[in-house]
TORMARMAR-242899 format. One record per residue (C-alpha): residue in three letters; x, y, z. Coordinates in Angstrom, 1 decimal, decimal comma. Last residue first. Example, Ala and Ser with C-alpha at 12.3 -4.5 7.8 and 13.67 -1.06 7.14 Angstrom:
# TORMARMAR-242899
   r      x      y      z
 ser   13,7   -1,1    7,1
 ala   12,3   -4,5    7,8
END
This chain:
# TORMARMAR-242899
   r      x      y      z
 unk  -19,1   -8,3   18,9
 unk  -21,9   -6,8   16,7
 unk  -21,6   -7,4   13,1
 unk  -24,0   -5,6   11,6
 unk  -24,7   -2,8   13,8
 unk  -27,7   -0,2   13,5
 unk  -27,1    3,2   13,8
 unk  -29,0    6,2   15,1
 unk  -26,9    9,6   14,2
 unk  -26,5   10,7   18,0
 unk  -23,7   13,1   17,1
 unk  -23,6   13,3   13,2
 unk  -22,1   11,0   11,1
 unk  -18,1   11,4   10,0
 unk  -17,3    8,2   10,2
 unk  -19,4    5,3   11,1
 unk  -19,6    3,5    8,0
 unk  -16,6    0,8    8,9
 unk  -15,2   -0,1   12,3
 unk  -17,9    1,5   14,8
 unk  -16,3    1,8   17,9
 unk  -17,7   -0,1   20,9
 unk  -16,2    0,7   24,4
 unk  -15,3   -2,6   26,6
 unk  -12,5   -1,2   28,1
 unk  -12,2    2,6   28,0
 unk  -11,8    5,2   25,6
 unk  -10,2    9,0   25,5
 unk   -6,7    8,2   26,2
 unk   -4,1    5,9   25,3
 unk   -5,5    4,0   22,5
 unk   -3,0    1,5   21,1
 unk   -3,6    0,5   17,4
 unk   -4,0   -2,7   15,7
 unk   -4,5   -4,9   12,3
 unk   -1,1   -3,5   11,2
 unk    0,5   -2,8   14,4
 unk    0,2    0,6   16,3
 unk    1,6    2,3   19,5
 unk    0,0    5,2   20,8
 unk   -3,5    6,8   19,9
 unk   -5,0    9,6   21,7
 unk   -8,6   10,0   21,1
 unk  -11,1   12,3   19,9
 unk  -14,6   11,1   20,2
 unk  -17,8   11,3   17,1
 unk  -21,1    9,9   19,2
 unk  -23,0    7,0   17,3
 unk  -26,6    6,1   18,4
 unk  -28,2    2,6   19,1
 unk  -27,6    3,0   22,9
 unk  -24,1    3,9   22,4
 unk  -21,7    3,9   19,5
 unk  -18,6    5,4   19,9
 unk  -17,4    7,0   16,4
 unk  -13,6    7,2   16,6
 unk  -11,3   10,1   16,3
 unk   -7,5   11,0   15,6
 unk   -7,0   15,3   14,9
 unk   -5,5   16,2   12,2
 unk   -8,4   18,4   10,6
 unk  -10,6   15,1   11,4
 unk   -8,4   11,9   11,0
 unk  -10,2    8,2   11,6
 unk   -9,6    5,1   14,1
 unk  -11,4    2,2   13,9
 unk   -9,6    0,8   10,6
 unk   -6,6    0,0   12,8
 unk   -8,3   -2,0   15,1
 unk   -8,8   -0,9   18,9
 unk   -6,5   -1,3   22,1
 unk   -5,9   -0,2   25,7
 unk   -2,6   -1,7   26,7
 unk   -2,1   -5,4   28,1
 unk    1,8   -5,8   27,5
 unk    4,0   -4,3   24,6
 unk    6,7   -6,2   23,0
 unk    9,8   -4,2   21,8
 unk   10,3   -3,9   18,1
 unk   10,2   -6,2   15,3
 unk   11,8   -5,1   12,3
 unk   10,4   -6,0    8,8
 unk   12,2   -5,0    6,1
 unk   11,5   -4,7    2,1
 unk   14,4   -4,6   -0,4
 unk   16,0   -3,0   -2,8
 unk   18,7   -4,3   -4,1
 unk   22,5   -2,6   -4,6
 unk   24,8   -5,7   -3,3
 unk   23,7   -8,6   -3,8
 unk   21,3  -11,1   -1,8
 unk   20,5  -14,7   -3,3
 unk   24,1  -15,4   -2,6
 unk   23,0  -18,9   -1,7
 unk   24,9  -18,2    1,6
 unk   23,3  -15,0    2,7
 unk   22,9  -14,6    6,4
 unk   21,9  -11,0    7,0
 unk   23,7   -8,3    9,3
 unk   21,2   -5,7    9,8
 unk   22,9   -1,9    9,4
 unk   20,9    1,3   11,0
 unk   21,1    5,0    9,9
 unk   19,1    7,4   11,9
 unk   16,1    9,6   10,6
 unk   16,2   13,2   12,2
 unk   14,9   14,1    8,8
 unk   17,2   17,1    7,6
 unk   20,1   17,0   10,7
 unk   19,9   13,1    9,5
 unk   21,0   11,1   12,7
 unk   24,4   10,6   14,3
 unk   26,4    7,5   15,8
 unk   24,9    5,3   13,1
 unk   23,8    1,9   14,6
 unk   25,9   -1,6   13,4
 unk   24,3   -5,0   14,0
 unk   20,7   -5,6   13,9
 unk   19,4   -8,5   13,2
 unk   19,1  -11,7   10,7
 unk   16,4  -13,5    9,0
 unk   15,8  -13,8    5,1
 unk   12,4  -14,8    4,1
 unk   11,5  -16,0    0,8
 unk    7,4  -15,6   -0,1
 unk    8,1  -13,8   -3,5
 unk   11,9  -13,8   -4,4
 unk   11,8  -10,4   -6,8
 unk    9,7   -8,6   -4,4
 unk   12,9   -9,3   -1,9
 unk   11,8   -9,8    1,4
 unk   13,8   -9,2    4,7
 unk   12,9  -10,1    8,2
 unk   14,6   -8,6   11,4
 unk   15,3   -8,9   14,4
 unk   17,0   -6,4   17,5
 unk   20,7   -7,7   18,4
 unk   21,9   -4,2   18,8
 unk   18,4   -1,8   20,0
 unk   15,6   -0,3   18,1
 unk   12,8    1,6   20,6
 unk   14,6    4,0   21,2
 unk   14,8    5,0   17,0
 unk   11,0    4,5   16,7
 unk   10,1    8,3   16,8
 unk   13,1    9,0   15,2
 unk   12,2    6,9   12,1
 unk   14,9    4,5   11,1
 unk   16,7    4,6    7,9
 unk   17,7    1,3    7,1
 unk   20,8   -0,4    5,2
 unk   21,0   -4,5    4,9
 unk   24,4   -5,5    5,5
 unk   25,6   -8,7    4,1
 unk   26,7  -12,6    4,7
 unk   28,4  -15,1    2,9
 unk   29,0  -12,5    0,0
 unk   33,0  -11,9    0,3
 unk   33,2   -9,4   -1,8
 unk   35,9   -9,1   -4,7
 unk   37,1   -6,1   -6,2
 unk   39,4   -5,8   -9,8
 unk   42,2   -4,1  -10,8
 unk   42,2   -0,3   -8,3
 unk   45,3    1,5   -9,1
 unk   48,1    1,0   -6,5
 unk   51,0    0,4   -9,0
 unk   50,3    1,3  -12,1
 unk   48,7   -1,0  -14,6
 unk   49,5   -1,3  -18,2
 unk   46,8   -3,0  -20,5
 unk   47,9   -6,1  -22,9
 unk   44,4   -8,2  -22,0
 unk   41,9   -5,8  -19,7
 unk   41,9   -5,2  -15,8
 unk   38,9   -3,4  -14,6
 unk   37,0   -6,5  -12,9
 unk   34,4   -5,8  -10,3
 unk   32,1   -8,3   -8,5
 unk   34,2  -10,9   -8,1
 unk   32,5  -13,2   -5,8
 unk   33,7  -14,2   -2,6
 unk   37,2  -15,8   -0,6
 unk   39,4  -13,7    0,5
 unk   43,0  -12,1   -0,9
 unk   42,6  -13,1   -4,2
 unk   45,5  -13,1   -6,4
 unk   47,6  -10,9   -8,3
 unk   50,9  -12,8   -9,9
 unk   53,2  -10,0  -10,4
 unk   53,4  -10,0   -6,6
 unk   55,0  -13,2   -6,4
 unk   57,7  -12,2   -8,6
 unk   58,5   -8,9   -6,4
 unk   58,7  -11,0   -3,8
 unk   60,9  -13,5   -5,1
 unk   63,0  -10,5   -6,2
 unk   63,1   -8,7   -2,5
 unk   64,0  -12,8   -1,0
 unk   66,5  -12,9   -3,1
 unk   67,7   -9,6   -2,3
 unk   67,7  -10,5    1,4
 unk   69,9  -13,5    0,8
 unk   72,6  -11,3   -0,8
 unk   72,7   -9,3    2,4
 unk   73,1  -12,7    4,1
 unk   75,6  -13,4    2,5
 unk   77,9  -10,9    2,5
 unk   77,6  -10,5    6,3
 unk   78,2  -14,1    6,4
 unk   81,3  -13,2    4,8
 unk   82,2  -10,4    6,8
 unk   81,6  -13,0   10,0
 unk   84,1  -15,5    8,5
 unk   87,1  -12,8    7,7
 unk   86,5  -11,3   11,4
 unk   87,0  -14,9   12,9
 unk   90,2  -15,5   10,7
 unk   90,3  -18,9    9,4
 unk   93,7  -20,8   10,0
 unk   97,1  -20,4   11,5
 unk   98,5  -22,6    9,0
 unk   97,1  -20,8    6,1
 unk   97,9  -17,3    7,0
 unk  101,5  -18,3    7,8
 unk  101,8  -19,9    4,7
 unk  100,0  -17,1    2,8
 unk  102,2  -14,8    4,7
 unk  105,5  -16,7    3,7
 unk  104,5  -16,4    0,0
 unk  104,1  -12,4    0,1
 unk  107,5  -12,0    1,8
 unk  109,1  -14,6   -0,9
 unk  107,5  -12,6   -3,6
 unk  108,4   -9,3   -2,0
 unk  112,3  -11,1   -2,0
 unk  111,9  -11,9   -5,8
 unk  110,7   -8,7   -6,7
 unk  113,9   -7,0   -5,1
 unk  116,4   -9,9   -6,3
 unk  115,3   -9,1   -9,6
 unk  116,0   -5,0   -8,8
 unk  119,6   -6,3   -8,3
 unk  119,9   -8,3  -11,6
 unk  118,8   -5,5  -13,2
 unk  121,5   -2,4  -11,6
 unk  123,9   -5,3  -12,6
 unk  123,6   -5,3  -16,0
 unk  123,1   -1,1  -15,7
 unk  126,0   -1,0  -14,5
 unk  128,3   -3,0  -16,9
 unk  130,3   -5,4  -16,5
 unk  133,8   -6,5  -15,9
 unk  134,5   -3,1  -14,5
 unk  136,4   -4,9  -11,9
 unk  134,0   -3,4   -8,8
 unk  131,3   -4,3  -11,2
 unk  132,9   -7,9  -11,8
 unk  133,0   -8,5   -7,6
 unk  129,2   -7,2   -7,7
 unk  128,0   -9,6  -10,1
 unk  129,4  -12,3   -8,2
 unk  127,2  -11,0   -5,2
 unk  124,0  -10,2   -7,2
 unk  124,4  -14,4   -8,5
 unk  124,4  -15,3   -5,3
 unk  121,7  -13,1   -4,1
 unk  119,7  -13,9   -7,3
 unk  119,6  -18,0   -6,3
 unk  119,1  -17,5   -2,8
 unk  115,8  -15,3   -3,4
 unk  114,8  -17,8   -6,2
 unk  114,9  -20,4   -3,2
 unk  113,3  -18,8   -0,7
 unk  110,0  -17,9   -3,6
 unk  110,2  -22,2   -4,5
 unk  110,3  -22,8   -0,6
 unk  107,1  -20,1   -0,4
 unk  105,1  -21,4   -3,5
 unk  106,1  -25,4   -1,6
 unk  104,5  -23,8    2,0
 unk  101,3  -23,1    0,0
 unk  100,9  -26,4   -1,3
 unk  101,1  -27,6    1,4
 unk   98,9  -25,6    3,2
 unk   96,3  -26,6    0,4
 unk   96,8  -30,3    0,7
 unk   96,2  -30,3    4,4
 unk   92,8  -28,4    3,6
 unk   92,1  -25,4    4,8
 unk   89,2  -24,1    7,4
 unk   86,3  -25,3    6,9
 unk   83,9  -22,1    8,1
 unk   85,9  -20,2    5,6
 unk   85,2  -22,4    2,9
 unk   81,8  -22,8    3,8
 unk   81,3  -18,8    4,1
 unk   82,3  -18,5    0,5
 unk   80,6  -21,1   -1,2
 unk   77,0  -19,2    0,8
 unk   78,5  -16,1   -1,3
 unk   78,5  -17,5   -4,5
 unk   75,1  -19,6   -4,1
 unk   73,7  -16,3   -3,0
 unk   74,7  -14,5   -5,8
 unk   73,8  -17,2   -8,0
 unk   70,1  -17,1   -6,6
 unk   70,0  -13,3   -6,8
 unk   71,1  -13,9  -11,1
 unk   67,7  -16,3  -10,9
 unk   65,7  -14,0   -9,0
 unk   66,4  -10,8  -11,4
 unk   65,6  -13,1  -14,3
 unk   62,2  -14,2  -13,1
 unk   61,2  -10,0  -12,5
 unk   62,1   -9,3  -15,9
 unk   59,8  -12,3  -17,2
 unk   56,6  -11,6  -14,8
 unk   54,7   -9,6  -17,5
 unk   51,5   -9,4  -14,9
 unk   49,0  -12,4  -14,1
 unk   45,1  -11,0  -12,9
 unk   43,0  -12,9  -10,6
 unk   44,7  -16,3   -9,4
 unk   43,2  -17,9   -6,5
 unk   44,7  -17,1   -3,0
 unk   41,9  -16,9   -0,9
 unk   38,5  -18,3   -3,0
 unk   36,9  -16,9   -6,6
 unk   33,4  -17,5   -7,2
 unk   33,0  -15,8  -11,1
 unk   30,6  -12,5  -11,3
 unk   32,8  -10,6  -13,1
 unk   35,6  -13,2  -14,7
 unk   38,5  -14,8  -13,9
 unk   42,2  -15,8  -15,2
 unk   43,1  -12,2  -17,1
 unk   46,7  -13,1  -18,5
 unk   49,9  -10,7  -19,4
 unk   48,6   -7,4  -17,9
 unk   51,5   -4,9  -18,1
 unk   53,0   -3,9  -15,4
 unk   53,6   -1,5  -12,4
 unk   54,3   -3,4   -9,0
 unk   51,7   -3,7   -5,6
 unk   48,7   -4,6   -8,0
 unk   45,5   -3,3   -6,9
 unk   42,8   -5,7   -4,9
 unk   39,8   -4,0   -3,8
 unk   38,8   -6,5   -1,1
 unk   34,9   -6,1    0,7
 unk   34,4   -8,3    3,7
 unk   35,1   -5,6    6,4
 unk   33,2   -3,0    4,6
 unk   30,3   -5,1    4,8
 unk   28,1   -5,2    0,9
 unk   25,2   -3,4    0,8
 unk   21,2   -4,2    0,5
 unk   19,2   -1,0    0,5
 unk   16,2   -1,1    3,0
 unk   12,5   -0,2    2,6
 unk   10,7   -0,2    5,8
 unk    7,6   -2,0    8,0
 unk    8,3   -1,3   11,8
 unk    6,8   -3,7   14,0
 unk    4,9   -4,1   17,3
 unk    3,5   -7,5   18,7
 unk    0,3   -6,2   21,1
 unk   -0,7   -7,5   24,0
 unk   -4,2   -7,1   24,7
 unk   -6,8   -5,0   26,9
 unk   -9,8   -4,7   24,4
 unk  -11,9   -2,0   23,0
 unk  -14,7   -3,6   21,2
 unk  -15,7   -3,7   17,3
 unk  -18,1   -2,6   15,1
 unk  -19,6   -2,7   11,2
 unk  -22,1    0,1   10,6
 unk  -25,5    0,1    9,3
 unk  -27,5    3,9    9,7
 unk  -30,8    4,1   11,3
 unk  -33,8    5,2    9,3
 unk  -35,2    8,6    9,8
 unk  -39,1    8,3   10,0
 unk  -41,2   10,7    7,2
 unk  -42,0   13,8    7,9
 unk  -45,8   14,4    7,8
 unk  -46,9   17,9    6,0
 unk  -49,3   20,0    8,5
 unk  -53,4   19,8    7,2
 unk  -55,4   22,3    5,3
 unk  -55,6   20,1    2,5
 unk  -53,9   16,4    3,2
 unk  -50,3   15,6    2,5
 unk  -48,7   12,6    2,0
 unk  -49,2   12,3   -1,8
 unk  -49,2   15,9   -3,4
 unk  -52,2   18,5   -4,0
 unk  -50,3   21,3   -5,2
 unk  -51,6   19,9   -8,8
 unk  -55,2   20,8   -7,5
 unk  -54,5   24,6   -6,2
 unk  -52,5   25,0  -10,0
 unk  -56,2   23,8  -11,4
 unk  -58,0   26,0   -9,0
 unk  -55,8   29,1  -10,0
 unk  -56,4   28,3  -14,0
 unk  -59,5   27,8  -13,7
 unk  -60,3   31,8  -14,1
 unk  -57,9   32,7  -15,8
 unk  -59,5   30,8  -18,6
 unk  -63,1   31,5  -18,1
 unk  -62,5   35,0  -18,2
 unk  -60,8   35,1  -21,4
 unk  -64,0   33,3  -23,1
 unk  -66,0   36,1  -21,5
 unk  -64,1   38,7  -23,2
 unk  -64,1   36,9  -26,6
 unk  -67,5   36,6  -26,5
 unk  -68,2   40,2  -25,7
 unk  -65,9   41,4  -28,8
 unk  -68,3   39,3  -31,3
 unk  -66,7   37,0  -33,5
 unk  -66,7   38,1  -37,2
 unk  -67,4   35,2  -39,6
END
């Protein structure tokens, strides 16, 4: 059936009609009346924990990682004074060696036989001096003076016979040349003679002085290369020259060393270094003799004391950092060379200064602040901090004794935020 056009049009009327009234009723929201101003509802204050600024003293320390490193002074690297070739490897890397043990033995056979033909020469030549030194014996002189009777008496003997043989040369009874032989006879015979009576002479007169002192001289040169090859034995034995730990060993069985190549190195680990890098802002504050405590992660709640013994003369030109040493105590040889660990130094104690905790203090565009709280409200305040523990920090300027700073949920609130405090000191 066909609707009338006039029905329709009021029907459309109706519609747009309650349609404002409706949108006018849904407006219509809890806390708010019609015709009447919208009620804001009560700002609630804000919890924050808080703390007092107190006069205290405060304990400083300087929390770093350090390198452990062996002192130079107690470090050997031991290289053979000789060439060779390795006969005997008697340690280990790692192994506790002490002064004088035996590291590394050379082919010592060459050097054995040069001692032993020094020995003779030296047995030779001390023979020598004694006899000198003695003088001769009764038996020897006597001996000599018979060679130089028996030399006078051949000398007789030829000039006799040289005389007869010179009546039958006049007589032509012989011949020249016979005689020319018997004559050059009685030559040798009288040098004999000559040399006999001088080693009569010689012998009853005695040692010479000069004679004894060239033999000494002798001797004592010959002592001297003994003592060169003993040496030169010794040294093919290569032995500790401190006691530690052998922490390097480059020697291997049958291997040829040179003379002055690095064979093994051995630290004496009774004590070591510990290596910092100090801050420069805490550099005048570290003196010789100043504490410290080391850690290793790897010995959890182990505490090695010692203190500060060596200072770099320069800083880092990059950091401005400067190199300290701590001399450590380390006879379990719990600490080697090459780990890391984590130092504690304690710096100068500092007496009744201005203080606030750690967690008190915030950073706004680099700037240090704390939220004051006063009469219920908090009030944002820049500060200048100083010195600082780890539950701790110095406030120089910009609070006063007996200020309250909020400690946690204060930061960044506006100026006169109202708080409430939860833990109110």
């Amino acid at each position: 059936m066909k609707r009338h056009p006039k029905s329709i049009s009021k029907t459309s009327t109706l519609i747009i009609f309650t349609l404002p009234v409706c949108l006018t009723l849904a407006g219509c929201t809890k806390g708010t009346v019609p015709g009447d101003a919208t009620v804001e509802p009560e700002p609630q204050p804000v919890p924050v924990q808080v703390a007092k600024a107190e006069l205290t003293t405060l304990h400083p320390q300087l929390d770093l990682v350090g390198t452990i490193i062996a002192i130079p002074e107690r470090t050997a690297v031991v290289s053979p004074q000789l060439g060779g070739w390795v006969e005997k490897l008697a340690v280990v890397e790692g192994q506790t060696v002490k002064a004088g043990d035996l590291l590394v033995q050379l082919d010592a056979r060459a050097a054995r036989t040069d001692v032993e033909r020094a020995s003779a020469i030296v047995a030779e030549k001390e023979s020598a001096v004694k006899r000198l030194k003695r003088g001769y014996l009764p038996q020897e002189i006597e001996t000599a003076r018979q060679d130089r009777d028996k030399a006078k008496a051949a000398v007789d003997g030829l000039r006799g016979e040289l005389a007869a043989l010179d009546d039958l040369l006049k007589r032509q009874e012989i011949s020249p040349v016979a005689y020319e032989t018997k004559a050059k006879a009685l030559t040798a015979a009288e040098a004999a003679l000559a040399s006999a009576d001088a080693h009569l002479k010689l012998f009853e007169q005695g040692t010479a002085t000069e004679l004894v002192d060239e033999a000494q001289s002798l001797l004592e040169v010959a002592q001297a290369d003994l003592e060169h090859m003993k040496l030169t034995l010794e040294w093919c034995s290569i032995t500790s020259p401190i006691d530690g730990v052998v922490v390097q060993l480059l020697a291997h069985q049958g291997q040829f060393f040179d003379r002055a190549v690095p064979l093994a190195t051995v630290i004496d680990m009774s004590n070591v270094f510990v290596q910092l890098r100090i801050p420069s802002r805490n550099f005048a504050d570290v003196q010789l003799g100043t504490p410290v405590d080391v850690q290793l992660n790897a010995l959890p709640g182990q505490a090695f004391r010692g203190d500060i013994s060596r200072i770099s003369g320069q800083a880092d030109p990059l950091t401005g950092n400067v190199i300290v040493f701590a001399k450590i105590e380390n006879e379990a040889h719990l600490l080697r060379p090459g780990l890391s660990c984590e130092v504690r130094v304690s710096l100068p104690v500092v007496s009744q200064v201005l203080t606030i905790p750690v967690a008190a203090v915030a950073d706004n565009s680099g700037t240090p602040v704390v939220t004051v709280i006063r009469d219920g409200k908090a009030y944002e305040t820049e500060v200048q901090t100083g010195i600082e523990t780890r539950e701790l920090v110095q406030v120089r300027k910009g609070l006063a004794a007996g200020d309250i700073v909020a400690t946690a949920g204060g930061y960044g609130l506006p100026t006169g935020t109202l708080v409430t405090v939860s833990n109110g000191k």
